[in-house]
C-alpha positions in Angstrom: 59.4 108.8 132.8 63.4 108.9 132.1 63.6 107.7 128.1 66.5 107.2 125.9 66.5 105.9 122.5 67.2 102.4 121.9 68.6 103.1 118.7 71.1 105.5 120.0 72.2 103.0 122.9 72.8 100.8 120.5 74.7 102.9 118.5 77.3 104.0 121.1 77.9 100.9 122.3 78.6 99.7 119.1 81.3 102.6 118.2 82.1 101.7 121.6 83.1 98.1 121.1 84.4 98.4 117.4 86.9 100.9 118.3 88.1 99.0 121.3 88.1 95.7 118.9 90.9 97.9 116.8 92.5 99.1 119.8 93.1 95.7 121.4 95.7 94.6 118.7 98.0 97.5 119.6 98.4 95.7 123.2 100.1 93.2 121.6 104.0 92.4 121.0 105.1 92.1 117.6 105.4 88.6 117.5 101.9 88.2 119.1 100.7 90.8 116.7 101.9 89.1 113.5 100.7 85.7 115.0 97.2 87.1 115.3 97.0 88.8 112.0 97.7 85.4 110.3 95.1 83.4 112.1 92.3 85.8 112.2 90.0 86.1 109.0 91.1 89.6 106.7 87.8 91.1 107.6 88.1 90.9 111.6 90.2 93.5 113.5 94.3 92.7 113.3 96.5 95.9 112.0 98.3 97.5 114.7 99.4 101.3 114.6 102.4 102.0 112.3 105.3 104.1 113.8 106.8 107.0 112.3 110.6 107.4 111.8 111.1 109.3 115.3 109.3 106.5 117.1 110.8 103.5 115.6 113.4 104.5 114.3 115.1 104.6 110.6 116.7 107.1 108.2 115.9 110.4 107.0 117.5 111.4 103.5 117.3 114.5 101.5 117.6 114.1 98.2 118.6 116.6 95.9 117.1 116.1 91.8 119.8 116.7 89.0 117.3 119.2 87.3 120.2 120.3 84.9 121.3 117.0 83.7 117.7 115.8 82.8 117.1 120.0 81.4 120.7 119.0 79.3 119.2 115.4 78.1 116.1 117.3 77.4 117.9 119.2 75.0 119.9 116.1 73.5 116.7 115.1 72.6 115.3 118.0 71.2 118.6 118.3 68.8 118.1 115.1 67.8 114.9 115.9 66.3 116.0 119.2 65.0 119.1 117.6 62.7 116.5 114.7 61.1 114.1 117.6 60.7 116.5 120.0 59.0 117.7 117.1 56.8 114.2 116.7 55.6 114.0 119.5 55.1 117.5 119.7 53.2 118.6 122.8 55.2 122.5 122.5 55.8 124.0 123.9 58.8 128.4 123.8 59.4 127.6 123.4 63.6 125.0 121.7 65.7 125.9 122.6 69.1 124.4 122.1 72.6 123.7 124.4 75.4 122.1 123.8 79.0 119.3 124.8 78.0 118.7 124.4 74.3 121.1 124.5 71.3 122.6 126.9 68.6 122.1 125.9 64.8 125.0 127.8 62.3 123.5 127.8 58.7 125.7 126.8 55.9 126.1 129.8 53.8 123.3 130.5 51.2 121.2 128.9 53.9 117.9 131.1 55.0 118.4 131.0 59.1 114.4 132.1 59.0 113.8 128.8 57.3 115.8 126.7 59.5 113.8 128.8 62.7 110.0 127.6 60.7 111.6 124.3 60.5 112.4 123.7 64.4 109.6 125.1 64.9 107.6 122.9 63.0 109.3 120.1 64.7 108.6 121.4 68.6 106.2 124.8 68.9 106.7 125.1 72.4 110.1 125.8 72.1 111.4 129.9 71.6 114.2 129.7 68.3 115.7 133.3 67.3 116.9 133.9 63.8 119.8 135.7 63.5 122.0 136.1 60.2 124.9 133.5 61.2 123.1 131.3 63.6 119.5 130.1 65.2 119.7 130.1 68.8 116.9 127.6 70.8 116.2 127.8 74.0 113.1 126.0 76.1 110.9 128.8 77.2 110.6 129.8 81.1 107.0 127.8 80.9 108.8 125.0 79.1 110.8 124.9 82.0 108.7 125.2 85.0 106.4 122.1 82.9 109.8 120.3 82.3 110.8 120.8 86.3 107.7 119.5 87.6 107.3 116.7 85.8 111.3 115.4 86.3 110.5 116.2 90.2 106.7 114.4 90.4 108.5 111.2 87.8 111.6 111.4 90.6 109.0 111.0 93.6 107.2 107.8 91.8 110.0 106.1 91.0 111.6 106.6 94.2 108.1 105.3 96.2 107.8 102.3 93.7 111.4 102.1 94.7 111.1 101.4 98.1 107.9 100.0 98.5 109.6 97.0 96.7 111.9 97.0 99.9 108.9 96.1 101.3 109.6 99.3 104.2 106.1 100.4 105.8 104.7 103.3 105.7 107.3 105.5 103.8 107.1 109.0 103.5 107.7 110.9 100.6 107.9 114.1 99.6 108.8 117.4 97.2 110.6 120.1 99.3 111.6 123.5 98.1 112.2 123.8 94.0 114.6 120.9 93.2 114.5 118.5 96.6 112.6 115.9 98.0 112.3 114.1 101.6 112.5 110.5 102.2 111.8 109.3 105.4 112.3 105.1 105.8 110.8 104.1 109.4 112.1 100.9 110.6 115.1 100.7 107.9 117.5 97.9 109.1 119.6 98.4 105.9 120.1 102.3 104.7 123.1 101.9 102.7 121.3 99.2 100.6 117.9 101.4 100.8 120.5 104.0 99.4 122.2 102.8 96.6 118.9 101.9 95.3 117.4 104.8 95.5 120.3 107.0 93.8 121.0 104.4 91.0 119.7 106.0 87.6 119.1 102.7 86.0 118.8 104.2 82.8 118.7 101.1 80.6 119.0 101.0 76.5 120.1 98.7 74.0 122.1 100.0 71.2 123.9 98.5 68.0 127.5 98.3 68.0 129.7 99.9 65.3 132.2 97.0 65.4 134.4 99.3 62.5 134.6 102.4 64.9 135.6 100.3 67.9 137.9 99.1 66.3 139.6 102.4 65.3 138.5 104.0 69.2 136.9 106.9 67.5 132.9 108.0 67.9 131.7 109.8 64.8 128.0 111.7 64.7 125.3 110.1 65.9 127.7 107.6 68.0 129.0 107.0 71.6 132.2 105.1 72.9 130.7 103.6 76.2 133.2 101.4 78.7 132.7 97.7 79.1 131.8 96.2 82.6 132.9 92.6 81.4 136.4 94.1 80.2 137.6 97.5 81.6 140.2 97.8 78.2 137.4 97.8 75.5 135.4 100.7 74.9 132.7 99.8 72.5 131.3 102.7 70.1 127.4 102.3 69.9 124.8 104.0 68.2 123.5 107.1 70.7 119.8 106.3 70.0 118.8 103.2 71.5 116.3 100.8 69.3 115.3 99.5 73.0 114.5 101.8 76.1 113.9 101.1 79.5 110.1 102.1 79.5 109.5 100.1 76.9 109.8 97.1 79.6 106.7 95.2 81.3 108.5 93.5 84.1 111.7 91.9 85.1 112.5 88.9 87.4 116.0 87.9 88.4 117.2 83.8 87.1 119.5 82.0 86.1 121.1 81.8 82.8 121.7 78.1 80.9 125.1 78.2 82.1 124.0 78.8 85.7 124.9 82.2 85.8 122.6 84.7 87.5 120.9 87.4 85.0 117.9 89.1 84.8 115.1 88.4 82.3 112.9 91.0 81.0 109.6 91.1 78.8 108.9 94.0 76.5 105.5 95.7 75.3 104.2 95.3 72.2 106.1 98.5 70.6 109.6 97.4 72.1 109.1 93.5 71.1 108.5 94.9 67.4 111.3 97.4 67.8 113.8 94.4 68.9 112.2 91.5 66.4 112.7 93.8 63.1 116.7 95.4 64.8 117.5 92.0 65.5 116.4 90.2 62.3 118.4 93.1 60.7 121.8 92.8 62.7 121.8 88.7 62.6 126.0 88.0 63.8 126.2 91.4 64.5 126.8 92.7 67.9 124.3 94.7 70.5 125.2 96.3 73.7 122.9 96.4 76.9 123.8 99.6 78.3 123.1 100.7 82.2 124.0 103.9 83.4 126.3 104.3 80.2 128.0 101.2 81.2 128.0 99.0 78.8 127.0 95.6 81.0 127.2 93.0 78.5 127.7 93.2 74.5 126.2 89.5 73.0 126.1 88.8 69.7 122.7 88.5 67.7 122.5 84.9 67.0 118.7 84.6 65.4 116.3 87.1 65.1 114.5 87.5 68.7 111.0 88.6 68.0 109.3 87.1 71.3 109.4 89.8 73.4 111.6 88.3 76.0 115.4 88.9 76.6 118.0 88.6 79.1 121.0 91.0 80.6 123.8 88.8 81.4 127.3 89.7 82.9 129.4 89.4 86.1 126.7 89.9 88.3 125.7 88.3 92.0 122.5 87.0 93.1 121.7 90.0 94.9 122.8 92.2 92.1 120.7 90.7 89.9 117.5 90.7 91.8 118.8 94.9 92.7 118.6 95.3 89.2 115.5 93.4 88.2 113.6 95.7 91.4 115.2 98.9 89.8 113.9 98.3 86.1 110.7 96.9 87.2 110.4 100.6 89.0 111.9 102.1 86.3 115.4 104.7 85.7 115.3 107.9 87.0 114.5 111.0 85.0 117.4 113.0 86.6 120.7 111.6 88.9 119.8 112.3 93.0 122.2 113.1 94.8 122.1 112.7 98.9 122.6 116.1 100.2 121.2 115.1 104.1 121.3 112.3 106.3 120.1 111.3 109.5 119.9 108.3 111.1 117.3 107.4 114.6 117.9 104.9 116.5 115.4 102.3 117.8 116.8 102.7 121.3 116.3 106.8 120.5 112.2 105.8 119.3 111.8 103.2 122.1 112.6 106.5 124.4 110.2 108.7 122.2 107.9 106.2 122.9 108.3 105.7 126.5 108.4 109.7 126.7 104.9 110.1 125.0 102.8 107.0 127.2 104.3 108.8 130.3 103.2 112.3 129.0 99.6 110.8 128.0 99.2 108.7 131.3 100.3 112.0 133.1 98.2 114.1 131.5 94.9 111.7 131.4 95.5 111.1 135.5 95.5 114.8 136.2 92.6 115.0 134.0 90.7 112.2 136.0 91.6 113.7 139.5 90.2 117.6 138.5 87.1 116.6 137.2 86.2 113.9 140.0 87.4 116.4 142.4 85.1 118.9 141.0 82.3 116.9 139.7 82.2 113.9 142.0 79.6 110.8 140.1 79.7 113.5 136.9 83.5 113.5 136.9 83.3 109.6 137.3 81.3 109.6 133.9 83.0 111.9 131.9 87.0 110.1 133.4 85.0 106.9 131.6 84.5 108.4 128.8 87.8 109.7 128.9 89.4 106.4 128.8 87.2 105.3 125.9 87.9 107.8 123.7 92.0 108.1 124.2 91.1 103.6 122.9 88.6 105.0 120.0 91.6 107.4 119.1 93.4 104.3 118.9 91.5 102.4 117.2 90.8 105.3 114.4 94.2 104.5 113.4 94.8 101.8 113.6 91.9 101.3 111.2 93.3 103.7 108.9 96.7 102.5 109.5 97.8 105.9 109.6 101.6 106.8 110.9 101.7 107.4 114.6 104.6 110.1 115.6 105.8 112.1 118.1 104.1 115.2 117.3 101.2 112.5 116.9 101.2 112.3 120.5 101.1 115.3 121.1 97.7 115.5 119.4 96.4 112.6 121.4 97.6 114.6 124.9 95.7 117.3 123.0 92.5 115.6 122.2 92.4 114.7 126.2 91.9 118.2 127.2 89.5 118.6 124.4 87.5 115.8 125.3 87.5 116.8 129.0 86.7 120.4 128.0 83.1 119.7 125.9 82.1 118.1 129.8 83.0 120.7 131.9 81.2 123.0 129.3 78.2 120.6 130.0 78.5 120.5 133.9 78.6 124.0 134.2 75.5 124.6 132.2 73.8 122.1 134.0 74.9 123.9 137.4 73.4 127.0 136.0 70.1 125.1 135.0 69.4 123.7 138.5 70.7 127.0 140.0 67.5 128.2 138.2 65.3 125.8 140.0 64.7 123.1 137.1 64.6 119.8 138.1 67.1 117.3 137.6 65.8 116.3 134.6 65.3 119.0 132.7 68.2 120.9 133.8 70.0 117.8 132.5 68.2 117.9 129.4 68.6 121.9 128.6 72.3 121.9 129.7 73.4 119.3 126.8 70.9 121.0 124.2 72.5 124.1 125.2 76.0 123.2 125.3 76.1 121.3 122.0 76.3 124.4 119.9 79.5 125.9 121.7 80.9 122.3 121.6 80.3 121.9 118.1 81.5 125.6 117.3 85.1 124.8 119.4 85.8 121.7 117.9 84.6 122.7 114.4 87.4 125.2 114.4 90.1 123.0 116.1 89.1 120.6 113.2 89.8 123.2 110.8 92.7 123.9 111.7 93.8 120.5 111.9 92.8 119.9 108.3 94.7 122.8 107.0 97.8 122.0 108.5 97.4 118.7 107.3 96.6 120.0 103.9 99.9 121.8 103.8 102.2 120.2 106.0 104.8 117.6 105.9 105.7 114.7 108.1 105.6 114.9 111.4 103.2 117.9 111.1 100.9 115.6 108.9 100.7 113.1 112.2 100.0 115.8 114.3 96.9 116.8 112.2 95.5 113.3 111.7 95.6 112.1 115.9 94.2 116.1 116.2 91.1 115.3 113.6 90.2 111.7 115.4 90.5 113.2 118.6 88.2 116.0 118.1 85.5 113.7 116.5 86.6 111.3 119.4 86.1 113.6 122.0 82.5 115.4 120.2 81.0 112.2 120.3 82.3 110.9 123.9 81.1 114.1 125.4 77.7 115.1 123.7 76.7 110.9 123.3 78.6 108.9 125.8 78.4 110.3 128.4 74.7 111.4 127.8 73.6 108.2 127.7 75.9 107.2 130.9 73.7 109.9 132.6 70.5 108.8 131.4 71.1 105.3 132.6 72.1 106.4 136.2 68.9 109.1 136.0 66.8 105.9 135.1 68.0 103.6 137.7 68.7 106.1 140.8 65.9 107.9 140.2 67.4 111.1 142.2 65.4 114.2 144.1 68.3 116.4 143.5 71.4 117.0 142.2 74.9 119.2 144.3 75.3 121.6 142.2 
């Protein structure tokens, strides 16, 4: 009596019909696509595969991270801290000088340079401060560096993703390359230049008071900087360097209009930046501030009242666009360092319609030469496992589409590679089963011992194919990431198609043809 498990029937068939379900949607056009996704409930089958940048075209940029400018602010900062530090200190100095990397101290004479190295040091331990007798040199320390690198480059990446996922561009990819770079790769950009210039804007926004007394003479003293208006290119206002108000101090921003009609950009502030503006502003009442962008100074109002709700507004000779540009780049917040654009390329859609073209023909090709060998060779077997073969290039499919992963060239190139994998774990069935009845077993149990037999070497080929696939998409980038993934769902694909489905397609025929004997 020829039995098969119910449970695993039903199992197969279910795989079976839930990855077709996912595959069906990719059928579609775009417009039918989109149509079906909105009437279809959220939990029924509607995504369709997303296209990388050689397949549907788009830009590529590299993108090359200012880590000296940010290294340089760094060390603003750091002598910042230093000078209020040494004044508490009451440890007078005749220089205060930066360097890219650090700053130099001179020590007013009769002043101990070994105290004024305790007191930096007191201030910041991680950085490395020498002592000598007519000046303290501070530097950030090579671990100071590599931490201070990393973090400007990681910061850079997730402001740039929140960046364009605002655009509202699928499936982005973005990535570190080499010390100081990183990849962006926008499938399906219609508009680079604007995708550009807001990914390269700093957006660096502060509010600082206004010394009306030094503007008016055109001269910065310490602790000040003369910044040019954007409302009048022949004032340069002089402002306090430390802003009271900083860009990350900023819970949203939403572009409106103003009570005169005029576009501008509201902004809310946390708790610590609504207390910061509520106690400057109740303090500078008819005195002047200056909302500062890039150190352009974008608009200089006058305080009126004390603000102390949390909620502002930048106003100046801005567009609609402009404004709701600026409200996306604040909401993502400014850039550690400046990025610069140091390669560009652009596909085409007609280029990725090709690529796409190219790769159906290549998988058609390859999957019809498949088809012929092993009907050719195994007749009714061949028949089974060219089924199966169809199913599982639709369950490869439908694996991505259900985890919307990016489908690229080299993608398709794992898909043509999964084929011959999946065709491979049934010829190394067939033959054992030619062996078997060679022996003199019956049918049956040559049937039986030549998939027991043939799972372990299955299992072993694929095990290291999938290993392989995982490391390179462990460590690789892009296109080599979509390789990997079609790879890994073709191997499970094509393991389960050969060892299950086409088992159980056997089985069934065993049970209804019932035969003496087997060709082999």
């Amino acid at each position: 009596m020829i039995r098969y498990p119910l449970w695993k029937l039903l199992f197969i068939l279910a795989i079976c019909v839930l990855g077709i379900a996912y595959a069906v949607p990719n059928l579609m056009s775009k417009e039918q696509a989109a149509a079906w996704q909105a009437k279809v409930p959220s939990w029924l089958p509607s995504k369709t595969v997303s296209l990388g940048l050689d397949l549907q075209g788009g830009s590529h940029l590299m993108l090359q991270v200012g880590i000296d400018v940010a290294i340089r602010d760094q060390a603003e900062n750091a002598m910042q801290s230093a000078r209020e530090e040494l004044r508490t200190e009451k440890l007078g100095y005749t220089s205060l000088r930066a360097t890219p990397n650090g700053f130099i101290i001179t020590p007013r004479t009769g002043t101990d340079p070994e105290a004024m190295r305790r007191a930096v040091l007191k201030d910041d331990p991680t950085l490395d401060v020498t002592a000598a007798p007519d000046s303290v040199t501070v530097t950030f320390s090579e671990a100071k560096m590599i931490e201070l690198t990393n973090h400007i480059i990681d910061q850079s990446i997730e402001i740039v993703r929140r960046r364009v996922d605002e655009t509202g561009t699928r499936e982005p990819v973005i990535a570190r390359q080499g010390t100081d770079r990183i990849v962006v790769q926008l499938p399906g950009v219609k508009d680079p230049e604007g995708v550009k210039k807001l990914i390269g804007t700093t957006a660096k926004l502060g509010l600082h008071l206004v010394d009306l007394e030094a503007t008016r003479v055109g001269r910065a003293g310490v602790g000040k900087v003369q910044l040019p208006s954007q409302e009048d290119a022949s004032i340069n206002y002089v402002v306090e360097k430390r802003p009271m108000i900083t860009g990350d101090m900023l819970t949203t921003a939403q572009p409106s209009f103003g009570q005169s009609g005029n576009p501008v950009v509201t902004f809310n502030l946390n708790g610590i930046g609504a207390r910061r503006f509520c106690d400057a502003s109740t303090k500078n009442v008819n005195k002047p501030f200056a909302i500062v962008l890039d150190d352009v100074i974008v608009s200089a109002p006058t305080i009126q009242e004390p603000i102390c709700g949390g909620t502002a507004q930048i106003s100046g000779q801005f567009s609609v666009k402009e404004t709701s540009d600026l409200a996306l780049l604040l909401r993502a917040g400014a850039l550690p360092a400046p990025l610069k654009i140091v390669e560009e390329r652009t596909v085409g859609p007609t280029l990725g319609s090709d690529s796409i073209e190219a790769g159906k023909k290549a998988c058609l090709i390859g999957l019809l030469f498949v088809i012929v060998f092993v009907t050719s060779v195994y007749g009714l077997f061949g028949i089974f496992a060219s089924l199966a073969l169809i199913i599982n290039v639709t369950l490869i499919m439908g694996g991505l589409s259900m985890l919307q992963a990016t489908l690229t060239l080299p993608g398709i190139a794992g898909i043509v590679l999964a084929i011959g994998l999946a065709v491979d774990g049934n010829v190394l069935v067939y033959e054992r089963i030619k062996e078997e009845l060679r022996a003199g077993r019956s049918p049956m149990a040559a049937i039986d011992v030549g998939y027991q037999r043939a799972r372990t070497t299955i299992m072993d080929s694929n095990l290291t194919t999938l290993i392989s696939a995982l490391i390179l998409f462990s460590f690789g980038t892009g296109p080599i990431k979509g390789f990997a993934v079609t790879t890994t769902i073709g191997v499970i694909t094509s393991y389960f198609c050969a060892l299950m489905l086409t088992h159980a397609m056997v089985m069934i025929w065993l049970r209804w043809a019932k035969p003496k004997a087997i060709e082999g």
